[in-house]
C-alpha positions, 0 to 999 in steps of 0.5 A, a space after each residue: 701835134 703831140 706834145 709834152 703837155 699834150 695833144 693840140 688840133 690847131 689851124 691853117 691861116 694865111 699870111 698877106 703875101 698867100 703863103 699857109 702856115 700852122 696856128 695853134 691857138 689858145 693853149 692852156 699853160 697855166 690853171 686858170 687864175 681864179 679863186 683860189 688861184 687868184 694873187 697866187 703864182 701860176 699853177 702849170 696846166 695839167 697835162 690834156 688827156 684828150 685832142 685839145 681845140 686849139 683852132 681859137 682864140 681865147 678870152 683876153 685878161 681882164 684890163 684897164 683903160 688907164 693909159 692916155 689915148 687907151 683902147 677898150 679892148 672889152 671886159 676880158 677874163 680872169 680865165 686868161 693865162 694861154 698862148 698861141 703858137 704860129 709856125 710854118 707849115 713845114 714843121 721843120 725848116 729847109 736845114 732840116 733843123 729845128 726852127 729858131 723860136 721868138 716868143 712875143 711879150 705884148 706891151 702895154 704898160 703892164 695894164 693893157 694889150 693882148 696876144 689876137 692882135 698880133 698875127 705874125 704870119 709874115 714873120 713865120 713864112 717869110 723867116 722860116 721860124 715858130 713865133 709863140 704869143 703870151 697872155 698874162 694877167 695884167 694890172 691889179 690882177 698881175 701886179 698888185 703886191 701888199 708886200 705880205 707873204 699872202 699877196 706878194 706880187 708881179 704875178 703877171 712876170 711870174 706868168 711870164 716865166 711860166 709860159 716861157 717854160 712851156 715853150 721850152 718844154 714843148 716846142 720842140 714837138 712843133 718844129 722849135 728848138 728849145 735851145 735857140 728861143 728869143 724873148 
């Protein structure tokens, strides 16, 4: 798929009632948060000059097992700000218009959870729609404010917005409409 952003070789997976859809998995929309990017607002990715894999996942943001009965889901990476875009392997839908978009904010309590265990391909083939999850930094790395200029906080929301703009400004190229996309 060519988009704004770039080029992306994604995958083919299989929902559980047998039907294929398109996976295109572990898309840069943000620099990654390190460094000098690190309790910074997120920077937009770059545009790729080359075919990106988008065939797998991609590391989950660094988290916490703080909440009561909490998972550990592995050490995670600060290298972590991607999404996932699902959508049925038509591309367009059966109007011959662009399909609805719904893009899925983990929960978790701003501490914890992931995109990998959310796979929603009943919801792409059964609703003819494009569903886009997002990571975001999580816990002190997302949302740790000293109530300065220098750390100024909720940059796991700010995440939030960015990637919400990269679906905008791309998803059409995937089969979506920019202007039918719920949160």
């Amino acid at each position: 798929v060519k988009a704004p952003s770039g080029t992306f070789q994604g995958t083919t997976l299989i929902s559980r009632s047998g039907r294929a859809y398109s996976a295109f998995l572990g898309i840069p929309y943000a620099k990654p948060p390190v460094e000098d990017l690190r309790f910074r607002p997120p920077v937009p990715a770059t545009d790729l000059d080359s075919v990106y894999d988008a065939s797998e996942f991609k590391p989950i943001c660094i988290q916490l097992n703080l909440l009561p009965g909490g998972r550990d889901f592995g050490p995670g990476d600060e290298d972590c700000l991607y999404l996932n875009v699902y959508a049925p392997e038509s591309g367009v839908s059966k109007k011959g218009e662009q399909k609805k978009v719904f893009v899925f904010i983990h929960g978790g309590g701003n501490l914890e959870g992931f995109t990998n265990i959310y796979i929603p391909g009943q919801l792409v083939t059964e609703q003819d729609i494009i569903v886009v999850t997002i990571s975001y930094r999580l816990g002190y790395l997302g949302f740790l404010s000293t109530l300065t200029p220098s750390c100024e906080g909720n940059f796991g929301l700010k995440d939030q917005l960015l990637a919400i703009s990269w679906v905008k400004e791309n998803i059409l190229a995937f089969g979506g409409d920019p202007n039918d996309i719920t949160v």
